[in-house]
C-alpha positions in Angstrom: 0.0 0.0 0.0 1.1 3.0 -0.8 -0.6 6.7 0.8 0.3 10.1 -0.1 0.3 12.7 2.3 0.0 16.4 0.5 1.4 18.6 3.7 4.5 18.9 5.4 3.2 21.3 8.4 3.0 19.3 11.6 0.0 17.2 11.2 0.9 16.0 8.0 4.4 15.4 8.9 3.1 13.6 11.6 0.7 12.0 10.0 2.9 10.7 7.4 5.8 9.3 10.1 3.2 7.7 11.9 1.9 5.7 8.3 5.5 4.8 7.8 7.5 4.4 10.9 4.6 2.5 13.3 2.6 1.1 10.3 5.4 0.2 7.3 3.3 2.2 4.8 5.1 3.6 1.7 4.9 7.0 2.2 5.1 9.7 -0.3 4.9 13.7 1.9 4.6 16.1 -0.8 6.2 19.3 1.0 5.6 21.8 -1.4 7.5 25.0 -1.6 8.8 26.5 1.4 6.4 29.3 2.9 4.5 31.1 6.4 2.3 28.7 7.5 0.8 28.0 11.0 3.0 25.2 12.1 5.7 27.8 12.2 3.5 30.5 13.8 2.3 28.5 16.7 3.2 29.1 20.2 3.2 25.4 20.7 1.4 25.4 24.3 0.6 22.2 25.4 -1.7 20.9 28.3 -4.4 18.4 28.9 -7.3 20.5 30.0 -9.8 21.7 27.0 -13.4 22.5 27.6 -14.7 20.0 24.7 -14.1 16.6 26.4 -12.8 14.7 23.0 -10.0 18.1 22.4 -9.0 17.3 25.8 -8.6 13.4 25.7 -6.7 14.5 22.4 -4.5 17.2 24.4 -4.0 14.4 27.4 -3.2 11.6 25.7 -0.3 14.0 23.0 1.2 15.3 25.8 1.5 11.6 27.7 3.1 10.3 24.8 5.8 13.6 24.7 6.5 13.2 28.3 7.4 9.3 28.3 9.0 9.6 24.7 12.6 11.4 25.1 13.3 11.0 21.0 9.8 13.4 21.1 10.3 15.6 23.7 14.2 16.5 21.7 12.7 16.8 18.4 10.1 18.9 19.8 12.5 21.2 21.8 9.7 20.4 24.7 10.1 22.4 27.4 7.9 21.8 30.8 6.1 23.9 32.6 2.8 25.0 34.6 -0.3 25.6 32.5 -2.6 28.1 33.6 -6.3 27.9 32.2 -8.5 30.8 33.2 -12.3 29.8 32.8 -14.9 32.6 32.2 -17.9 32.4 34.9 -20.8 29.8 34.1 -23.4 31.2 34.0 -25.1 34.8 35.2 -24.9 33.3 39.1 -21.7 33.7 40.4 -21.4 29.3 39.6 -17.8 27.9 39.7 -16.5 27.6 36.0 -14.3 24.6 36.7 -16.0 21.8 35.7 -16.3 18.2 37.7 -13.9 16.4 35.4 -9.9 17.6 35.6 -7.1 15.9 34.5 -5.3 13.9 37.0 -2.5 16.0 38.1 -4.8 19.6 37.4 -6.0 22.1 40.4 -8.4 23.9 40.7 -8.0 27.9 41.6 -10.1 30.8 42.9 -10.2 34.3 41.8 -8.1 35.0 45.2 -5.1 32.3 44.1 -5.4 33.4 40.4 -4.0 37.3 41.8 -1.9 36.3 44.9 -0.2 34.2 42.9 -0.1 34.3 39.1 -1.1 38.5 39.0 -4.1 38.1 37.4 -6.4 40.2 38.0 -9.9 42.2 37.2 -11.6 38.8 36.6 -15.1 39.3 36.5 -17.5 37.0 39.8 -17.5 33.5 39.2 -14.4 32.8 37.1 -11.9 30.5 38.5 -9.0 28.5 37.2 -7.2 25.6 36.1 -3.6 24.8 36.8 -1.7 21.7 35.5 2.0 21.6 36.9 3.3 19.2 34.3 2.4 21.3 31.1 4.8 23.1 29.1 5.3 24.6 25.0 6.9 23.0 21.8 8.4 24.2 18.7 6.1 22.2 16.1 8.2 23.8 13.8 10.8 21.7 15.3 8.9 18.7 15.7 8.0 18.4 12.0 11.1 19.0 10.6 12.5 16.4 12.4 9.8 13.8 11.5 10.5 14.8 8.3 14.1 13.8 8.4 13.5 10.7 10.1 11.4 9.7 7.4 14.0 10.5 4.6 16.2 8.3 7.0 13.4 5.5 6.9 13.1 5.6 2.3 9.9 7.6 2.4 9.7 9.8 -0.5 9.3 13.5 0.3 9.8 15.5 -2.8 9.2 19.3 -3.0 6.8 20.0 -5.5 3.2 21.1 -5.1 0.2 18.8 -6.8 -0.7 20.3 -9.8 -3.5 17.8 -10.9 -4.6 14.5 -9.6 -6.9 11.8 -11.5 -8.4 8.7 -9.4 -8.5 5.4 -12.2 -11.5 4.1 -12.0 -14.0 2.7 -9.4 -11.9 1.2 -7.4 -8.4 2.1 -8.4 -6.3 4.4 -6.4 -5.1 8.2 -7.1 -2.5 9.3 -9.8 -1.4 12.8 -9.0 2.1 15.0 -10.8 3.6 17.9 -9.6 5.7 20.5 -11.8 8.4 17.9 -12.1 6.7 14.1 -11.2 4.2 12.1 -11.4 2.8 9.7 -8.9 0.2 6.9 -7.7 -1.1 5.4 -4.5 -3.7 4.1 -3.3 -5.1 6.8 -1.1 -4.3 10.7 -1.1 -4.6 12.8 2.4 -4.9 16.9 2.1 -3.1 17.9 5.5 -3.0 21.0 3.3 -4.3 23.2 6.8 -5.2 26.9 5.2 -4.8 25.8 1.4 -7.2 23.1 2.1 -10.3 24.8 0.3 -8.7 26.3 -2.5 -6.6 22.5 -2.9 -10.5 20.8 -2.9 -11.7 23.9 -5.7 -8.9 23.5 -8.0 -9.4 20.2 -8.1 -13.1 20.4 -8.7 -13.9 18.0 -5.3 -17.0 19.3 -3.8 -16.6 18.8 0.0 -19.5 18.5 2.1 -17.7 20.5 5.2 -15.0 22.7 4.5 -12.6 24.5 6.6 -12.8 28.3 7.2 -9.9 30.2 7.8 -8.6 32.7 9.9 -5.6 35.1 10.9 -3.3 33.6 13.8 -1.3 37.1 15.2 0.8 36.9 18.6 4.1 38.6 19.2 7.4 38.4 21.4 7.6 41.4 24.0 10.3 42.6 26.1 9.2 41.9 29.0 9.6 42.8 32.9 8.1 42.3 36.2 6.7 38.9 37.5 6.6 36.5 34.2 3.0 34.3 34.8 3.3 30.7 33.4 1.7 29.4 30.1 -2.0 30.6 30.2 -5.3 31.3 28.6 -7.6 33.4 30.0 -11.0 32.8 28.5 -12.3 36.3 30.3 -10.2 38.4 27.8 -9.3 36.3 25.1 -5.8 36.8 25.8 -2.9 33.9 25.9 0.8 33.6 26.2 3.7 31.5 27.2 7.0 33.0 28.6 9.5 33.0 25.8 13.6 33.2 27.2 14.3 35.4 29.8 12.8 38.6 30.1 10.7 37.7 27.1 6.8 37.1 27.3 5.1 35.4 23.8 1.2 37.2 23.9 -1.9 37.3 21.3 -5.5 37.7 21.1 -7.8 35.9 19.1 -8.5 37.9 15.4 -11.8 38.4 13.8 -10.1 38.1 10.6 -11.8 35.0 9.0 -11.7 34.2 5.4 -8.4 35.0 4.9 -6.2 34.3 1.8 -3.9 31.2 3.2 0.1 32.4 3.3 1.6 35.2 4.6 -0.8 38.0 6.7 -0.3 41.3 7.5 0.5 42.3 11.1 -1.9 44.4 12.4 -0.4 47.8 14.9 -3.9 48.1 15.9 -4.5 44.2 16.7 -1.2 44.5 18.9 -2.5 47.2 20.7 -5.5 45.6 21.8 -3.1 42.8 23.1 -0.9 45.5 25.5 -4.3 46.6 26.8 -5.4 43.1 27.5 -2.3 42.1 29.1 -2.2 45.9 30.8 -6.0 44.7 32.4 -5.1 40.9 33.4 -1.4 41.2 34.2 -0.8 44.6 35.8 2.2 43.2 37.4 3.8 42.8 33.7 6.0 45.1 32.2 5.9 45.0 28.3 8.3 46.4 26.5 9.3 46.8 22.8 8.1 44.2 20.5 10.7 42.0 19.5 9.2 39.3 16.9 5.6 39.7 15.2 4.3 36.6 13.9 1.0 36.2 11.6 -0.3 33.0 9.5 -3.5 31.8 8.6 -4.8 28.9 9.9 -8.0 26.5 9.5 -10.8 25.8 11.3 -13.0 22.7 10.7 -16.6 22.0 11.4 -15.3 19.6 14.5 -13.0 22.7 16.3 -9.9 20.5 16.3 -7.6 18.4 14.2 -9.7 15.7 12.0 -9.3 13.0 9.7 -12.2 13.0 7.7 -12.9 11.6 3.8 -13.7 14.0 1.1 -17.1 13.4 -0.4 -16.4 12.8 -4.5 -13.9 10.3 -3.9 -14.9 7.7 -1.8 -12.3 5.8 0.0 -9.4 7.3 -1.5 -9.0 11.2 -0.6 -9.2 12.8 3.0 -8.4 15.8 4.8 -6.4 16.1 7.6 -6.6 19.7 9.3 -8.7 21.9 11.0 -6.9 22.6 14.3 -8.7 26.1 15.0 -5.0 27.5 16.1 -4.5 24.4 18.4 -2.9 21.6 16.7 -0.1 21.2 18.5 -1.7 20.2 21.6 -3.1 18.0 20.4 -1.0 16.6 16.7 0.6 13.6 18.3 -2.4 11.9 19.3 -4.6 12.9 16.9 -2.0 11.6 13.7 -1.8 8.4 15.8 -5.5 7.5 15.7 -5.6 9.3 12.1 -3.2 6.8 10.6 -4.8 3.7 12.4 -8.1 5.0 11.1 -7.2 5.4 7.7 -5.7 2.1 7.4 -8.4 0.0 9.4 -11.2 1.6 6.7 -8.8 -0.1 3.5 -8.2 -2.5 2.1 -4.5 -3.8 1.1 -3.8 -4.9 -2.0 -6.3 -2.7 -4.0 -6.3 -3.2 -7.7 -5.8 -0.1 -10.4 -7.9 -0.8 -13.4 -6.7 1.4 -15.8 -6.5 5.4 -15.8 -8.6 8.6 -16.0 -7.6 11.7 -17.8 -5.2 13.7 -15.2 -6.9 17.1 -14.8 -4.1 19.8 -15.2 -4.7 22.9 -12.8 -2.5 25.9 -12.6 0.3 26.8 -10.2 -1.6 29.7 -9.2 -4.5 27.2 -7.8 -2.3 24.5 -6.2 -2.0 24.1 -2.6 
């Protein structure tokens, strides 16, 4: 069997190791030209506690399998440390916002612990918060270039170009698909294309039943001074961070720029501003200073809210997608390409015949993913 992975941003890179390395699949991970994508945006904050209970058994069970894997955790540059989850009240009541169900090793905090010790302050009555000691950020940057090298090390084909046009032969033959410089066939063809996803399905003249939206990541680097807090969200504000080197603070807000072009995005003075304001409400203790590094991408965001395998309607059987993170993947990559690769191989069937071979489709560079 052979599966093509289209993708080389950390879920596909992932995705594609986990086919080849845990499964002995012959891999082929198109890469594409370099470019900004979201895998090297990402702030790469990793804990177990989400609000929606399958995200969080994804989030649990990636960062269980960094922790007890040292091979992961130095690929991944993992770093530990405390997460800090700030929940917004639940209702109009004053109720507590943590919910029943925790992860093991998680506390629960009050308003009063949130400012004695973290400095966060102004919450509004009823919001409380989560802490998880063993937490920490990533570079899935990091982590996907090195399953990519691993996988050259293992005979998987990973060749640069972008898919120009793709053709699946017959009912129940496989995919052919060429690039600028190749062509190719295999038996099954995953999209882990993230914000090039819908334009990849378009050109190709696929008509998806759920498609991914996307969206402007933008967060930034800041000199910073004054009591560092740990890795947090703050669902009150919209504001998160991570502490990034010494005297450094990593800090963003969630944009309202969906339906963005995918590739590089403009960074926003204006957006940043609302940031220092944020952080200036929450963190009074926090000195920012000059912005060091802005960072924007475009991401996706799929129907489910997290990273999903899921089959492209057209093609039965022998195209998926693999995206959709809505800005989290990385919490979540390692277990979600595990059960995506053990998924997509349960649901085939080996040894598929290719009876003969459709016209290839060409599309232009200008619509390739």
């Amino acid at each position: 069997m052979r599966i093509c992975v289209v993708g080389a941003g950390v879920a596909g890179a992932l995705l594609a190791w986990r086919l080849a390395a845990e499964h002995g699949v012959r891999v082929t991970l198109l890469t594409g030209a370099p470019r900004p994508d979201a895998t090297a945006a990402s702030g790469g904050l990793v804990r177990a506690f989400e609000r929606d209970p399958e995200t969080a058994r994804l989030a649990a069970s990636s960062l269980a399998e960094l922790r007890a894997s040292r091979t992961l955790r130095k690929w991944s540059a993992y770093r530990p440390g405390t997460s800090l989850y700030v929940l917004a009240p639940a209702d109009g009541d004053g109720h507590d916002a943590v919910p029943d169900a925790l992860p093991p090793t998680a506390e629960r905090c009050d308003r009063r612990r949130l400012a004695d010790e973290f400095g966060v302050q102004g919450l509004p009555e009823g919001a409380a918060g989560v802490l998880e000691p063993h937490a920490g950020h990533l570079s899935p940057d990091g982590l996907r270039r090195a399953a990519v090298i691993d996988l050259v090390a293992r005979g998987a084909e990973v060749p640069s170009g972008r898919l120009r046009a793709v053709a699946f032969d017959g009912p129940e033959g496989g995919v052919t698909y060429r690039t600028a410089t190749q062509e190719g066939t295999a038996d099954v063809l995953v999209a882990a294309t993230g914000a090039w996803t819908g334009r990849l399905l378009r050109s190709l003249g696929v008509i998806a039943g759920d498609t991914v939206r996307t969206k402007v990541i933008q967060c930034a680097v800041y000199r910073a001074g004054g009591p560092l807090p740990p890795a947090f969200v703050d669902e009150t504000s919209g504001l998160y961070g991570r502490p990034a080197g010494p005297g450094r603070m990593l800090l963003g807000l969630p944009t309202e720029r969906w339906g963005a072009e995918p590739g590089a995005a403009r960074f926003l003075d204006h957006e940043e501003r609302a940031v220092r304001a944020a952080a200036a409400r929450r963190l009074p203790g926090l000195s920012l200073g000059r912005l060091m590094r802005p960072v924007a991408a475009v991401d996706a965001y799929g129907p489910a809210g997290r990273l999903t395998l899921a089959p492209v309607l057209g093609a039965p059987g022998r195209l998926f997608t693999f995206t959709g993170g809505s800005g989290g993947s990385a919490k979540l990559a390692l277990a979600a390409s595990r059960e995506a690769a053990s998924g997509l191989l349960a649901g085939l069937s080996c040894g598929t015949s290719r009876t003969g071979r459709a016209p290839i489709t060409t599309i232009t560079r200008r619509e390739t993913s």
